[in-house]
N, C-alpha and C positions, 0 to 999 in steps of 0.2 A: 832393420839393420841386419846387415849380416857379419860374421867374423869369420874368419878362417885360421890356420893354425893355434886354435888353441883347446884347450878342454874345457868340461864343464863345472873341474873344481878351479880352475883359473877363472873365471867367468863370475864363481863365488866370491873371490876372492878382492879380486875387483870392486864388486858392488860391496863386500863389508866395508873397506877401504874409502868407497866414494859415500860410505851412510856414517864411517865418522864424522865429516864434513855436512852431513846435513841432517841430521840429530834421527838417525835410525829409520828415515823420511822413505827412501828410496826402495823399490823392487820390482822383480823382473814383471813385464805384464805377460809379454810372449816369452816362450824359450822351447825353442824347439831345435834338435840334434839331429841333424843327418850323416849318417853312419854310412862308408865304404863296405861291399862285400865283406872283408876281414874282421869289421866291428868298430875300426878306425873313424876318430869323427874326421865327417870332411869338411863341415862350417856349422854351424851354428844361426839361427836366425831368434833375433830378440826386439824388445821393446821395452821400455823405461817408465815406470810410472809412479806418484809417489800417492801412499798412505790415506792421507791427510791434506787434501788442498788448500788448507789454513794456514798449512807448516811452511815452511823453508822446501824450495825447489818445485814447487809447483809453476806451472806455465801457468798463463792469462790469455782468456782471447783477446784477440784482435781489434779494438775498438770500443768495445763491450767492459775488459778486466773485467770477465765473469772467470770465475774460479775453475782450473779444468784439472784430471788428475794427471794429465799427461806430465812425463817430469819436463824442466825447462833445459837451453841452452845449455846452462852452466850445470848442470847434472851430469848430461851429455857430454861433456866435454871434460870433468871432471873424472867418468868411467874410464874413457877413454885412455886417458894419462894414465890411470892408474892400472886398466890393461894391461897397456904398451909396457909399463914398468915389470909388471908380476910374468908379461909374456914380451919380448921386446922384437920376435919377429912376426905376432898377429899381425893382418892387416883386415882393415874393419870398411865396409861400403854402407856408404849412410844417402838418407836422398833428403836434400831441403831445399826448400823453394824450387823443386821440377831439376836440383840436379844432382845428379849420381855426386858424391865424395869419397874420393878415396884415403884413408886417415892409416899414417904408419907409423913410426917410433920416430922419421925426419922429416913427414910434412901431413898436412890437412887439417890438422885439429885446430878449433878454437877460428875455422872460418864463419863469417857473423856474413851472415846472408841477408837480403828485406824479405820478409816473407808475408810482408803485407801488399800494397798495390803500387804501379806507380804515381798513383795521384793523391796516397796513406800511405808513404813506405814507412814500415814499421820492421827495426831490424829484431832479429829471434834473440838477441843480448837482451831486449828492453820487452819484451814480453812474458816478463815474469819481476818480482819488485825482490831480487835477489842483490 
């Protein structure tokens, strides 16, 4: 995922806010800042992963519900909110199921995609026992 206007103590701030919600479960996997000439961030690229794949916000595979640490949907969508909130003009590009989303303080979030097949669709809300 990438974000843009925002910093990297916003970003913090964000995920403490989305780990009261999921018992201290969640942290960045990626986080990497890409910086303007001036020092200026220009976006941010990240990934979401939890702890503990036993806990609260873990994803499930696809068929399997084999345990994974990627974090789930409701993680994801949980950060987000509380981005938007701590920063209300980021806007965040996320890709699920093969498509680019654009998520801002008035639309995208909490889009529940199949990211399973069409002949298994299994939507990214139910891949995880949240």
């Amino acid at each position: 995922m990438r974000v843009y206007g925002v910093s990297e103590s916003d970003m913090q701030i964000a995920l403490q806010e989305t780990n009261s919600e999921f018992d201290g479960n969640v942290m960045f996997n990626r986080f990497d800042v890409t910086k303007d000439n001036t020092g200026k961030v220009r976006f941010i690229t990240f990934t979401l992963k939890v702890r503990d794949s036993s806990k609260k916000g873990a994803r499930r595979g696809i068929g399997t519900n084999r345990k994974m640490v990627s974090a789930c949907w409701h993680v994801h969508g949980t950060f987000f909110e509380k981005l938007l909130i701590v920063k209300p003009t980021a806007r965040i590009l996320s890709t699920m199921a093969g498509k680019v989303l654009e998520i801002t303080k008035d639309s995208g979030n909490w889009q529940d995609l199949n990211i399973g097949s069409d002949r298994n669709p299994v939507y990214a809300s139910e891949a995880c026992e949240c």
